[in-house]
C-alpha atoms as one frame of an Amber mdcrd trajectory, in Angstrom:
protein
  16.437  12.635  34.617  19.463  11.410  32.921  21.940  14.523  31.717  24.955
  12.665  30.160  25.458   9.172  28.496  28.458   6.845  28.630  31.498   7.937
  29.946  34.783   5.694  29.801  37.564   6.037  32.514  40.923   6.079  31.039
  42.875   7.836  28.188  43.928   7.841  24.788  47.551   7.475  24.301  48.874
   7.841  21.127  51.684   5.445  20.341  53.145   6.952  17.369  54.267   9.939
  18.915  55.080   9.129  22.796  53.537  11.858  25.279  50.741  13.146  22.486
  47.370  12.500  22.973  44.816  12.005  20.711  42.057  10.583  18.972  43.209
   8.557  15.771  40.129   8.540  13.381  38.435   6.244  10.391  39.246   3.040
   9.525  42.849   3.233   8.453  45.895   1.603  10.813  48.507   4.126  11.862
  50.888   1.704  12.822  51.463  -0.067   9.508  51.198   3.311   7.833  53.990
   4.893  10.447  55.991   2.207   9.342  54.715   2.141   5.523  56.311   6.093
   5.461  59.650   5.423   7.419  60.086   2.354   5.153  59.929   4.200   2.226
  61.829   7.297   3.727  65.061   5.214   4.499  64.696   3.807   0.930  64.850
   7.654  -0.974  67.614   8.602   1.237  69.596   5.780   0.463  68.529   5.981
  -3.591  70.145   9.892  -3.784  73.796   8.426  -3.350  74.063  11.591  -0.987
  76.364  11.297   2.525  74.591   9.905   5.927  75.252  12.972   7.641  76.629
  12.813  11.424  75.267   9.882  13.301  73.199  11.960  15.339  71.257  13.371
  12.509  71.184  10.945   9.874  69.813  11.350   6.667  69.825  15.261   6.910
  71.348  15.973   3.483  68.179  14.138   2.013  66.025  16.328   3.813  63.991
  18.568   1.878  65.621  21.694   2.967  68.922  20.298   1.087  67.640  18.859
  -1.652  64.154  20.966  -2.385  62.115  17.458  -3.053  59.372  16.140  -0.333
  59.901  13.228   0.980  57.594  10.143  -0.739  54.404   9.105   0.999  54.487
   5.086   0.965  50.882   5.051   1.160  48.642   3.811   3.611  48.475   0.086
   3.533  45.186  -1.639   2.899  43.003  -2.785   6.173  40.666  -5.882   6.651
  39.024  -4.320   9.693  38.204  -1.027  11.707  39.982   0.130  14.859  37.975
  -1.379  17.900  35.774   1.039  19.532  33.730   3.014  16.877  30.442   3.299
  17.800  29.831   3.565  14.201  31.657   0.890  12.251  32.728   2.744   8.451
  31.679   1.337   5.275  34.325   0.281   3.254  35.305   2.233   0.048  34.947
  -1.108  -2.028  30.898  -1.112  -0.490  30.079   2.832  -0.423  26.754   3.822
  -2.275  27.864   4.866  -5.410  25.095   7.504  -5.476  25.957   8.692  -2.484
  28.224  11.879  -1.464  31.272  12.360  -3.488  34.517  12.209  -1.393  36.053
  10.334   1.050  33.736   6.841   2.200  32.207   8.612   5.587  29.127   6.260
   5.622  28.391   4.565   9.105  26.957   1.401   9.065  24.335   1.000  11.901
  25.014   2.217  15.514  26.086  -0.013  18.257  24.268  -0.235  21.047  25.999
   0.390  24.641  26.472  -3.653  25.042  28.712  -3.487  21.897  31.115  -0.621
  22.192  34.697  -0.956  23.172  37.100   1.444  24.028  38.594   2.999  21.294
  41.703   2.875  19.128  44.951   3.421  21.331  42.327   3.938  24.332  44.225
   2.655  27.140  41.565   2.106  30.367  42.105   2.023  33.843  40.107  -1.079
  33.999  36.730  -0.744  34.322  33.927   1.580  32.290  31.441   3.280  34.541
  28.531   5.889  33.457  30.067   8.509  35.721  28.116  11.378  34.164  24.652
  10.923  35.166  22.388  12.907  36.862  18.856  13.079  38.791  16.560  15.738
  39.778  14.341  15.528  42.838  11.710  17.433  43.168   9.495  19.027  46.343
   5.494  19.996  45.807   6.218  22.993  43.568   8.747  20.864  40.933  11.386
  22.671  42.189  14.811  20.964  41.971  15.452  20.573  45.361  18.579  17.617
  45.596  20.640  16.750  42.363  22.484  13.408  42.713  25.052  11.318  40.844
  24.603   7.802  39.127  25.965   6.482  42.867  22.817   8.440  44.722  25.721
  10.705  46.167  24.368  14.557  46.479  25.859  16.871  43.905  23.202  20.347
  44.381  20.968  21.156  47.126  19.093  24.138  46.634  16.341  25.958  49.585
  13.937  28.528  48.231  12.564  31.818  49.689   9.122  31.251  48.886   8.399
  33.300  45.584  11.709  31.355  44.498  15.000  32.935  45.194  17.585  30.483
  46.692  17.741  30.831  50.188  20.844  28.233  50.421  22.664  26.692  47.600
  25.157  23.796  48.197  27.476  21.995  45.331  29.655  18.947  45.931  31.594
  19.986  42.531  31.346  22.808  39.947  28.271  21.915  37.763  25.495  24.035
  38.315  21.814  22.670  37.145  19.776  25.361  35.198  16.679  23.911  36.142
  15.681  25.340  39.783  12.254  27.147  40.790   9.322  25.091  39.492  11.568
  22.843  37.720  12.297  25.756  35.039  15.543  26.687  33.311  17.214  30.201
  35.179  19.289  32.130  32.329  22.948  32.225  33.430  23.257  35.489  32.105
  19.883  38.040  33.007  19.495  35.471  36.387  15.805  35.157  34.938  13.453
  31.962  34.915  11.793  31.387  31.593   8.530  30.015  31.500   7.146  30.437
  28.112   4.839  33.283  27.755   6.947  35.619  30.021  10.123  35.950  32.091
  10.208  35.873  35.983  12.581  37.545  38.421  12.607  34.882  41.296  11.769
  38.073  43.753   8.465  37.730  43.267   7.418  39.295  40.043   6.727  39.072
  35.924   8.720  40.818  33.569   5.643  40.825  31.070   2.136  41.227  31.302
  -0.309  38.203  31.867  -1.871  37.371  28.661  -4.862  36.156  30.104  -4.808
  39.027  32.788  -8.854  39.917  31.921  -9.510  36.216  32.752  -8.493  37.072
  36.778  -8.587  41.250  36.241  -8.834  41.355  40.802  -5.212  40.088  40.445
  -2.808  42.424  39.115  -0.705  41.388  36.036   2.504  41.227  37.007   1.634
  38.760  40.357   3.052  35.485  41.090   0.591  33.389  41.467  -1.796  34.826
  43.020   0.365  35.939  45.493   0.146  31.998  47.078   3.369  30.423  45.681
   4.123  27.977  48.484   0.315  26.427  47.193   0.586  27.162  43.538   2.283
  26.762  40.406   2.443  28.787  37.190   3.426  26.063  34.557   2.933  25.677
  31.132   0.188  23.161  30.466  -3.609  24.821  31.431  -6.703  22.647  30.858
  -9.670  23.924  32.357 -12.281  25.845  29.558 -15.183  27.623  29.846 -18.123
  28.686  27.646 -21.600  29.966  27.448 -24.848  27.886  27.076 -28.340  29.776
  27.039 -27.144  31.950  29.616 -25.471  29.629  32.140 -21.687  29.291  32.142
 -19.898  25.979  32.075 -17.104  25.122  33.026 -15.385  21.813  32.355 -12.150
  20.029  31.782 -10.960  19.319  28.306  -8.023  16.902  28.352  -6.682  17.511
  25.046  -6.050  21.363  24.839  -3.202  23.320  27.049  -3.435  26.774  25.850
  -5.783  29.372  24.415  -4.037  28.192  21.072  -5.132  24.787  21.323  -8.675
  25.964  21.937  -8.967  28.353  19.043  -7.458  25.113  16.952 -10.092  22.707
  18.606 -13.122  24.876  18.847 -12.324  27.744  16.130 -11.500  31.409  16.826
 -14.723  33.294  18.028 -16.261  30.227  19.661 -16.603  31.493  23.011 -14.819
  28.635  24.555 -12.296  30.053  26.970  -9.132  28.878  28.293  -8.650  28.935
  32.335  -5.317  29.304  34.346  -5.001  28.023  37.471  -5.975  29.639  39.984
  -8.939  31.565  37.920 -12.312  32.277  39.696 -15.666  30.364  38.351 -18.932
  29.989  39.766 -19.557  33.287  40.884 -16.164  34.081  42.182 -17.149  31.596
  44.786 -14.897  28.337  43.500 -11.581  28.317  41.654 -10.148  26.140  39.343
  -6.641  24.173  39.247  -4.840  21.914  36.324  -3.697  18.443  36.283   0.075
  19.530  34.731   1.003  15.890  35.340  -1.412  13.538  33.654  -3.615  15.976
  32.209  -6.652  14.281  33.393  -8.158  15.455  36.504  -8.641  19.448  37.077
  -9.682  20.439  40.773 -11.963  22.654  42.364 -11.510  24.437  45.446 -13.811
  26.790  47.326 -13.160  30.371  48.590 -12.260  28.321  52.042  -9.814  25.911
  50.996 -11.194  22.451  50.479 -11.210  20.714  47.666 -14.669  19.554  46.031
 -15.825  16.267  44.735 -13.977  15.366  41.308 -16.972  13.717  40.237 -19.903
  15.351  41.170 -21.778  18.776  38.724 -21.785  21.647  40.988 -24.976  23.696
  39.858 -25.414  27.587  40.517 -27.967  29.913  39.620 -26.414  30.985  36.503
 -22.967  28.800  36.255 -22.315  24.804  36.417 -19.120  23.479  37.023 -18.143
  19.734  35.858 -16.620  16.474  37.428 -13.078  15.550  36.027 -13.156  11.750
  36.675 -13.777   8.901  33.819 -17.203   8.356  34.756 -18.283  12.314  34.637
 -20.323  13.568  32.022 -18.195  15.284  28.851 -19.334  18.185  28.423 -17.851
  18.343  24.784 -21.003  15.930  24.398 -22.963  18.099  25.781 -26.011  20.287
  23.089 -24.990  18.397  20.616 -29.089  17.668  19.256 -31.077  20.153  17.374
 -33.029  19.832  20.891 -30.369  20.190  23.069 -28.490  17.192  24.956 -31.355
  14.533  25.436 -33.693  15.025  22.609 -32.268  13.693  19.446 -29.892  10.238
  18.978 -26.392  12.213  20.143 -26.388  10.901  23.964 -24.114  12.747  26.228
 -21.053  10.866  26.834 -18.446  10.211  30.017 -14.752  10.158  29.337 -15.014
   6.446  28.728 -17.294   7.408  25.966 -20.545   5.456  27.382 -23.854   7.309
  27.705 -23.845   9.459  30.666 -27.344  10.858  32.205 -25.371  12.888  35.376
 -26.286  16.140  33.533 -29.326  17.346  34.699 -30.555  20.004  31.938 -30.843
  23.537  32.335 -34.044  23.616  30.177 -37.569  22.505  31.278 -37.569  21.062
  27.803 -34.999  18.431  28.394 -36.292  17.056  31.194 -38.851  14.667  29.853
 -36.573  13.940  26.765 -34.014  12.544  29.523 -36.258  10.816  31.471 -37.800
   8.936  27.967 -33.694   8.043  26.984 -33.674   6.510  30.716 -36.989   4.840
  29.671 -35.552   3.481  26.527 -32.499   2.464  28.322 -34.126   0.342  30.931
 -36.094  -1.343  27.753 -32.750  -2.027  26.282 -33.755   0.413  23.180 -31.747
   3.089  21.127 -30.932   4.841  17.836 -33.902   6.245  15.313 -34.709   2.573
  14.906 -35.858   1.687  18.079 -37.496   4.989  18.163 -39.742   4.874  14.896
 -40.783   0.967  15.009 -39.984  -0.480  18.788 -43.628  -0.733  19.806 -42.208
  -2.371  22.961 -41.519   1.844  24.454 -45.146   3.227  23.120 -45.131   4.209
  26.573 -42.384   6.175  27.072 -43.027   8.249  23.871 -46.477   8.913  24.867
 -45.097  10.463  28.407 -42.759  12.320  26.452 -45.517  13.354  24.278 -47.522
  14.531  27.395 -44.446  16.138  28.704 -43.149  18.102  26.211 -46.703  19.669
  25.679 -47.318  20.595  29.058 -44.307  22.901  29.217 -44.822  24.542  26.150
 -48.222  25.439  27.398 -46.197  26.665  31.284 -45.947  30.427  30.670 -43.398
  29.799  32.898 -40.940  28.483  30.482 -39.355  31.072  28.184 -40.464  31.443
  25.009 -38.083  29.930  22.985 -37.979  26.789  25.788 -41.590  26.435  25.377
 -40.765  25.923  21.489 -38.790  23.561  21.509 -40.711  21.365  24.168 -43.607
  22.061  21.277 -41.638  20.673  18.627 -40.250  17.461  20.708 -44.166  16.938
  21.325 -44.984  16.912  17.997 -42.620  14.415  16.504 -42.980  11.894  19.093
 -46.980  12.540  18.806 -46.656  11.217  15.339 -44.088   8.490  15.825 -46.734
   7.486  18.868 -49.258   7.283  16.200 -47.354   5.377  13.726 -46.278   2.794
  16.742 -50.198   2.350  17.603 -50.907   1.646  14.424 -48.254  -1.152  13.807
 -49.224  -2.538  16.625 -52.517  -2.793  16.092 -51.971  -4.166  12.358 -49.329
  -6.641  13.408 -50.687  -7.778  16.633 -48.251  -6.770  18.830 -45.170  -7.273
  17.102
């Protein structure tokens, strides 16, 4: 990470007053105009007729202590050009923007790029410009600053952590000190705290606020470090896993696009039940727990109560709970219920990240079983959307299976109640589109 642009080696010596340093500034030349005034000086004292005074201090009856009168200002002479090394070259009072600020002509012209500048009016170099202020971080597993080097790779900070994040050993090759330390977060110079955005932490282990998702994970007290693991886990910003509630099963999935509760509410609305998970937080039972991708924001993990790390791509299933893959070609489950029917029944396929139909999900409810097995159906015959669906007499087949599907588990006392409905209804509507099929084939002789 780069701290500090250009720096020039050298200095600026100002010539019109030996020993003084300084900056001259806009696009006037202070050598004619030295000259311009001491011109015109010499030509007042000589026009009062007074005596030169001794020839150590000549002039000093025409000074304006003697004779109450300022000395004239001979102007400053015109320029044709701007002293080398602006990185902004000044517009010209002749060309400034007459509707522009009143005042003196402070308009830039475009910047220069870092090819184009030059050193600057009276700089004097020592003959050769190097970018001598740059600086790198390097990380370890946690984002921790752990070396800081110069532009030449040379080591400027070396910093060892305890493990909840108070330095251990702290080394400097000169007297900058980088902020940004434990987890790659910025430690206040003056409290000694690390701010991470919802809350403050003292780097001996603990919060200074309460965890504002502390009923998400209420088996770890509020004011804990991560869990009490922070040589495994991190506490960052960005948080991507969700979860919600589907006809009595909780799913969990990875939404790539929100990072907070805030950007839930703003996706899903306030009140939708979709909740936002930390890392760390407990799914499935309490038996898995769930870990964000802070770098690309793509792939979440899931780890089991003994350590290893499932499959990124495969749906775990519990009794009441599923948990979703994270990969491209998992099932969405934003896509996910999005029929009157549920996820099958109806032209709204479920998608994978790529956005192509996915059939990984394998439905909760008896009643989508048959309605995914006719989309596979309709697949296979290269068939989709309501048109296919209401005059492709090429699947009469598959709609008649879902047909005799869909009413044999509404009839399963089995089912639930309002399962067994909707399996009725499915029935129904394909019963009649399998009628209307039979007959257009039969009148158009099997076209």
């Amino acid at each position: 990470q780069r701290l500090v642009s250009k720096l020039g080696n050298g200095s600026f010596n100002n010539r019109f007053r030996p020993a003084v340093y300084g900056v001259t500034a806009g696009s006037i030349n202070y050598l004619e105009r030295v000259n311009s005034i001491s011109q015109s000086r010499e030509e007042y004292i000589k026009s009062l007729g007074v005596a030169p005074g001794p020839p150590h201090m000549q002039g000093i009856y025409a000074t304006p202590d003697e004779t109450g009168l300022s000395y004239p200002d001979g102007g400053t002479p015109a320029t044709t050009y701007t002293p080398p090394g602006w990185p902004r070259k000044v517009v010209p009072l002749e060309d400034k923007d007459p509707n522009g600020p009143p005042g003196a002509p402070i308009q830039f012209y475009e910047p220069m790029s870092n090819e184009e500048v030059e050193p600057g009016f009276a700089f004097e170099g020592s003959g050769h410009v190097e970018e001598t202020g740059r600086y790198f971080y390097h990380s370890d597993h946690l984002g921790s600053t752990a070396y800081v080097t110069d532009f030449r790779g040379r080591v400027s900070q070396y910093v060892a952590y305890m493990p909840y994040g108070e330095a251990l050993y702290e080394q400097h090759s000169n007297t900058r000190d980088m902020p940004y330390k434990f987890n790659g977060k910025e430690k206040d110079e003056e409290t000694g705290l690390y701010y991470y955005g919802a809350r403050y932490y003292d780097d001996e282990g603990i919060w200074l606020g309460v965890d504002p998702l502390w009923y998400r994970h209420p088996d770890i007290g509020a004011y804990v470090y991560c869990a009490a693991n922070p040589v495994r886990l991190v506490d960052p910003d960005g948080q991507d896993w969700v979860e919600r509630e589907v006809d009595g099963v909780k799913e969990t999935y990875y939404d790539r696009k929100v990072k907070s509760q805030a950007d839930v509410d703003k996706k899903y609305g306030k009140g939708s039940g979709v909740s936002h998970l930390v890392d760390g937080t407990k799914v499935g039972n309490g038996q898995y727990s769930v870990y964000n991708d802070h770098e690309n924001n793509r792939d979440g993990r899931v780890v089991n109560n003994e350590g290893n790390t499932m499959s990124s791509s495969d749906i775990i299933y519990g009794n009441n709970f599923t948990i979703f893959g994270t990969t491209d070609e998992s099932v969405n489950a934003e896509t996910l219920h999005q029929n009157w029917m549920g996820s099958y029944t109806g032209p709204n396929n479920p998608k994978d990240y790529r956005g192509e139909d996915s059939y990984q999900y394998l439905p909760r409810n008896a009643s989508e079983y048959a309605s995914r097995q006719h989309d596979l159906d309709y697949g296979a015959a290269l068939a989709e959307g309501p048109r296919d669906a209401l005059l492709n007499t090429r699947v009469i087949g598959a709609d008649a299976q879902l047909v005799l599907s869909s009413y044999k588990t509404a009839m399963d006392p089995r089912v639930p109640l309002k399962d067994r409905g909707r399996a009725a209804l499915t029935g129904l509507a394909f019963h009649w589109i399998t009628g209307f099929k039979t007959v257009k084939y039969v009148v158009t002789g099997g076209k």
